[in-house]
C-alpha positions as semicolon CSV with decimal commas, in nm:
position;residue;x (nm);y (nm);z (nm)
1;X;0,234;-0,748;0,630
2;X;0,314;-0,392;0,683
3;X;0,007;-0,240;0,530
4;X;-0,146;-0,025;0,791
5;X;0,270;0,146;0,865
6;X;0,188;0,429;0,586
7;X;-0,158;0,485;0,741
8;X;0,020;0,576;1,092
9;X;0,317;0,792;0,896
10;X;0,028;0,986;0,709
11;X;-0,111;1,050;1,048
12;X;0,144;1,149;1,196
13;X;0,217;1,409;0,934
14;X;-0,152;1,540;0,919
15;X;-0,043;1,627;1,252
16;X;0,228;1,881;1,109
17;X;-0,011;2,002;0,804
18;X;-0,199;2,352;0,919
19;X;-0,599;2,292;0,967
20;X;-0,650;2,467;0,635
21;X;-0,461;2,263;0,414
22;X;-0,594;1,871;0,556
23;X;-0,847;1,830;0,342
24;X;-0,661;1,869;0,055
25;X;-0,386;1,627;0,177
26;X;-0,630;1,402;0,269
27;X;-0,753;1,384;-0,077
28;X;-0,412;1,323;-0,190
29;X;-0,336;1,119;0,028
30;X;-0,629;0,907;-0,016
31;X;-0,581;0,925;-0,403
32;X;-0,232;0,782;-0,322
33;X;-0,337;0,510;-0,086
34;X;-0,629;0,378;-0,341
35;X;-0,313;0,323;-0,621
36;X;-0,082;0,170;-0,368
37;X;-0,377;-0,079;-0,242
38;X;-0,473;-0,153;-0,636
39;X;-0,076;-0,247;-0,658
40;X;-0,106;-0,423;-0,326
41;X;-0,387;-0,652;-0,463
42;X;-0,143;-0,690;-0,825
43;X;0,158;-0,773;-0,652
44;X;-0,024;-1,024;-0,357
45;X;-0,184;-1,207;-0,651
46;X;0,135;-1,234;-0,831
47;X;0,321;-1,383;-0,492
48;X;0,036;-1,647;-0,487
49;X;0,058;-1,719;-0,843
50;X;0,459;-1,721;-0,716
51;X;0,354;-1,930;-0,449
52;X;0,155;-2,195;-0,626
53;X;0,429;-2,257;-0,900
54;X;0,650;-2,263;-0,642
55;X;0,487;-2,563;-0,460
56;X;0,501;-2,740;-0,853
57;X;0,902;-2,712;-0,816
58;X;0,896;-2,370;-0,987
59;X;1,159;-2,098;-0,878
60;X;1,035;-1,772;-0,651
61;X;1,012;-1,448;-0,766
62;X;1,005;-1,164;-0,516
């Protein structure tokens, strides 16, 4: 569970990003990490549904 990875890339290029421009790459970049966590919850509930099938004998989709 790699989740918190793009958190310390984004940091690390906040670093490069002139003082004046931050806030509006934070907002992006918060807009951006909202959508990716909304697909993170869609695609963990699809590996348990996954999961669960797979413990009936069903195959596992990744």
């Amino acid at each position: 569970m790699d989740v918190n990875l793009p958190a310390v890339e984004v940091g690390v290029r906040m670093l490069n990003v002139e003082e004046g421009r931050q806030k509006e790459v934070l907002r992006r970049v918060v807009a951006i990490m909202r959508s990716n966590l909304k697909g993170y919850r869609e695609q963990r509930s699809v590996q348990d549904m996954a999961a669960k099938s797979k413990s009936a004998g069903g195959t596992r989709h990744r």
